[in-house]
C-alpha positions as CSV (number, residue, x, y, z in Angstrom):
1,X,93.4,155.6,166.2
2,X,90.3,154.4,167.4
3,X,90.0,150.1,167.4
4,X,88.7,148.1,164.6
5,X,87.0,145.0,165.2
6,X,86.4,142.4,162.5
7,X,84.6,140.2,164.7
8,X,84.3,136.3,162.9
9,X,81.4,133.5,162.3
10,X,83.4,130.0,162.8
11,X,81.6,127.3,161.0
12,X,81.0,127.6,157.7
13,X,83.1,131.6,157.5
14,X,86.7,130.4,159.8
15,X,86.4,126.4,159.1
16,X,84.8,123.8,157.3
17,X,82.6,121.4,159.7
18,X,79.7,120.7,157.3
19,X,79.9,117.2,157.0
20,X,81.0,116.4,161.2
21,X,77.8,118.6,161.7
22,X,75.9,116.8,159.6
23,X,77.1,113.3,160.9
24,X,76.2,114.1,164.8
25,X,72.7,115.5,163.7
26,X,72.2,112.5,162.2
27,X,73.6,110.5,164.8
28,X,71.2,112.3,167.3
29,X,68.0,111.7,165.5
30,X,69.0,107.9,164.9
31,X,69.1,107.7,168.7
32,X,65.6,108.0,169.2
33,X,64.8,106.4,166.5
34,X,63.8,109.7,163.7
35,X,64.7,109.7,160.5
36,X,67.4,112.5,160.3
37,X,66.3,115.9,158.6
38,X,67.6,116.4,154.8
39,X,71.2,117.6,155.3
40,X,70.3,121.1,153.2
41,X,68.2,121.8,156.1
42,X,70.4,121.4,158.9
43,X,72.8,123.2,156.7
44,X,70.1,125.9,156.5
45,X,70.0,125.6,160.5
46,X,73.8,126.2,161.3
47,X,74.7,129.6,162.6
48,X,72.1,129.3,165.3
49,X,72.5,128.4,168.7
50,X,71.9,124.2,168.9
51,X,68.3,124.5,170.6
52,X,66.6,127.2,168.1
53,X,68.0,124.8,165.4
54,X,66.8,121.6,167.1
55,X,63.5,123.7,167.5
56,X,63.6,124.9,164.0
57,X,64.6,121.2,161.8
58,X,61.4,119.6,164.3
59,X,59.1,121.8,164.8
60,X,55.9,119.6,165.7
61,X,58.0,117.4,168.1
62,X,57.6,118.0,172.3
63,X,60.2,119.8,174.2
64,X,61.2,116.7,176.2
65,X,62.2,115.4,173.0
66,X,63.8,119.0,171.3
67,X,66.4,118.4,174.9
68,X,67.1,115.1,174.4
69,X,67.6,115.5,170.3
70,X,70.2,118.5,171.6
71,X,71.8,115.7,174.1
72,X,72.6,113.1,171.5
73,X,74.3,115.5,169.4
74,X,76.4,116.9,171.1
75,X,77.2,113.1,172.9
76,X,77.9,112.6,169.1
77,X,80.2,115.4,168.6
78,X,82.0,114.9,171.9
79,X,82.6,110.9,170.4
80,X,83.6,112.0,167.2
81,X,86.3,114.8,168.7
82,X,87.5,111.7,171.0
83,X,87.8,108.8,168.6
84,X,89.7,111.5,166.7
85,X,87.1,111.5,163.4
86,X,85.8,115.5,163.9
87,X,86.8,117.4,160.7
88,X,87.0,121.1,161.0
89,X,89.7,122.4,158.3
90,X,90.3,126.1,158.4
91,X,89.1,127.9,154.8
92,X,91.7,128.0,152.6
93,X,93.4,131.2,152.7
94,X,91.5,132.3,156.3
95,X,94.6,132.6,158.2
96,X,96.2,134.7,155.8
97,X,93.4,137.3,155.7
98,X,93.5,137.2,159.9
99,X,97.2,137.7,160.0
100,X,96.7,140.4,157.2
101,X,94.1,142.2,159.7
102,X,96.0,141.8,162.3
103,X,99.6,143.3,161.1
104,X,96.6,146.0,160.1
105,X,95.8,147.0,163.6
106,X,92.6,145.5,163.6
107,X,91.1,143.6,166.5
108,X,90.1,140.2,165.7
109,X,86.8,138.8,167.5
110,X,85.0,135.7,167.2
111,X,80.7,135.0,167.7
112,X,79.5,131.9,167.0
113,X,76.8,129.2,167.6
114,X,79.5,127.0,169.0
115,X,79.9,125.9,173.0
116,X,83.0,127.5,174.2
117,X,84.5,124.2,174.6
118,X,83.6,123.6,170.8
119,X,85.2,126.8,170.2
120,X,88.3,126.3,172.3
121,X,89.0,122.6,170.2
122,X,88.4,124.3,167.0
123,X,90.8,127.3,167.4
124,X,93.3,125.7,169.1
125,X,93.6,122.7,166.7
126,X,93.7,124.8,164.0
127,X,96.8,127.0,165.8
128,X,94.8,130.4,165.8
129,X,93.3,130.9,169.3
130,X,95.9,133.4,169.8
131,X,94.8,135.4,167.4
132,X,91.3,136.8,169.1
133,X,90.9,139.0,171.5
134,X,86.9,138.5,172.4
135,X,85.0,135.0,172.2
136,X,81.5,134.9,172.2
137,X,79.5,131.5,172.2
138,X,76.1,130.4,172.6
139,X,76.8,130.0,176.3
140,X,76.4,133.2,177.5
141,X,74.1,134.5,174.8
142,X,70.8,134.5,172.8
143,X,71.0,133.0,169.5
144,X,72.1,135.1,166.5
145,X,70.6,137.3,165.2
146,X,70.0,138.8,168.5
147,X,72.8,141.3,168.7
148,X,74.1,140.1,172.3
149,X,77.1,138.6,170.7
150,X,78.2,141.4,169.1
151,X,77.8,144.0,171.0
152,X,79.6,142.1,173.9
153,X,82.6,142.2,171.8
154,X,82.0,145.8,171.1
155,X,82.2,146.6,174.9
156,X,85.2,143.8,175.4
157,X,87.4,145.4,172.7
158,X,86.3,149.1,173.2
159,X,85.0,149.6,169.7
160,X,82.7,152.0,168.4
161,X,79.6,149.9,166.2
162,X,80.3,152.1,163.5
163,X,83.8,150.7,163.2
164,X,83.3,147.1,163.1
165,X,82.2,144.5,160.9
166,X,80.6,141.1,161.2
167,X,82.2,138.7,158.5
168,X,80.1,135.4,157.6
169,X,78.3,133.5,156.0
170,X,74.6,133.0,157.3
171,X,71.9,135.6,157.3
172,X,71.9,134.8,161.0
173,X,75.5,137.0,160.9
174,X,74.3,139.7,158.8
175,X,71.3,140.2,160.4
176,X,72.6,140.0,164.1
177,X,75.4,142.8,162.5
178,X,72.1,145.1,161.7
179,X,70.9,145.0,164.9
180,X,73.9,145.8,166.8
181,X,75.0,148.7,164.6
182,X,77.6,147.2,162.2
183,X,78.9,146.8,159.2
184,X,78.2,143.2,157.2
185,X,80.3,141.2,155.3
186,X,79.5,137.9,153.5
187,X,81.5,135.2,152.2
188,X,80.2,132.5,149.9
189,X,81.8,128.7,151.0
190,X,79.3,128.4,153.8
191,X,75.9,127.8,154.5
192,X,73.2,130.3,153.2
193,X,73.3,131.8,149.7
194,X,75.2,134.7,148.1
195,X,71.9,136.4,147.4
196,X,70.3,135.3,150.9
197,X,73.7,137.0,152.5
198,X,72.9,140.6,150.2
199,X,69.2,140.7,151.3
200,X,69.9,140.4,154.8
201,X,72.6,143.2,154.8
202,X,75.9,142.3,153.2
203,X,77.7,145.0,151.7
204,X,79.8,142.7,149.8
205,X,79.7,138.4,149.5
206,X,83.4,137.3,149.5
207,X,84.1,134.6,146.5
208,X,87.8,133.8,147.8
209,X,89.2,134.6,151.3
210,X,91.4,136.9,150.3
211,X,88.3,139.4,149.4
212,X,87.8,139.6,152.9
213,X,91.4,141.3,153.1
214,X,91.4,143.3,149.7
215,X,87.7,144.5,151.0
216,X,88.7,146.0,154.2
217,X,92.8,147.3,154.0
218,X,91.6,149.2,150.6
């Protein structure tokens, strides 16, 4: 049987950093002495690669300053990780659905706005980096919805487009999933909108995590 690749957003789809995000954003701007953005619209920003969202919350603000903003924050992250105050829970019910796909035969992947070492922390603390067999960051790649992401993991895992699907929860996912070839999947605890998720390609918005599982092993 050919592979399968559910290939997974972190933040926001996988775990629940919304308020450490929100803290180190705020943290950043304080440095230089901004006034930090509303938190809906960093929300709004999460899912791309830190720069385009620097870029994107101050649009009107130099370059010089876009690099140091993108600095401070992750200087703020990196404190908050150390001193032992970064919260990053896994969804309810998320490793359930990956063990699920897994005892399936499908190949787990992961694309996501995070650094790899932001990746690495996540996974590991929450006891699922096993789990994936492709990691794709903002590292080595374009920001979503550029397709770079997933069609690395395509060629990593040997799948075919037309048998995998891009589960998350930004329109960043489901749109990066259209222009690499595959399937969408949405799920509603994260960032952008139920109806947001639909217009940009969702075949289906997961309320609950196990959805996800119900969705694909019918």
């Amino acid at each position: 049987m050919a592979p399968r690749l559910a290939l997974f957003d972190c933040d926001g789809t996988l775990i629940d950093g919304q308020a450490s995000i929100c803290e180190a954003m705020e943290a950043a701007f304080a440095a230089h002495g901004l006034a930090p953005p509303p938190r809906g619209e960093v929300r709004r920003a999460v899912g791309l690669s830190l720069p385009v969202a620097v870029r994107l919350l101050v649009p009107d603000e130099p370059m010089e300053l876009h690099d140091k903003l993108v600095a401070s924050y992750k200087q703020a992250f990196r404190t908050a990780r150390t001193e032992g105050r970064l919260s990053q829970p896994l969804v309810p019910g998320i490793r359930e659905v990956l063990d699920a796909l897994r005892d399936a035969g499908w190949v787990l992947g992961v694309a996501t706005g995070m650094s790899d070492r932001g990746l690495k922390h996540c996974l590991e603390s929450n006891e699922i980096a096993g789990l994936f067999s492709t990691l794709q960051t903002a590292d080595r790649h374009p920001s979503k919805p550029h397709p770079s992401m997933a069609q690395t993991a395509l060629l990593e895992t040997g799948t075919e487009a037309a048998s995998a699907v891009m589960i998350g929860d930004t329109v960043f996912d489901m749109e990066m999933a259209g222009n690499a070839g595959m399937r969408a999947l949405g799920v509603d605890w994260g960032y952008h909108p139920s109806d947001d998720l639909l217009a940009a390609g969702a075949e289906l918005v997961a309320r609950e995590a196990c959805d996800i599982t119900e969705y694909l092993l019918s």
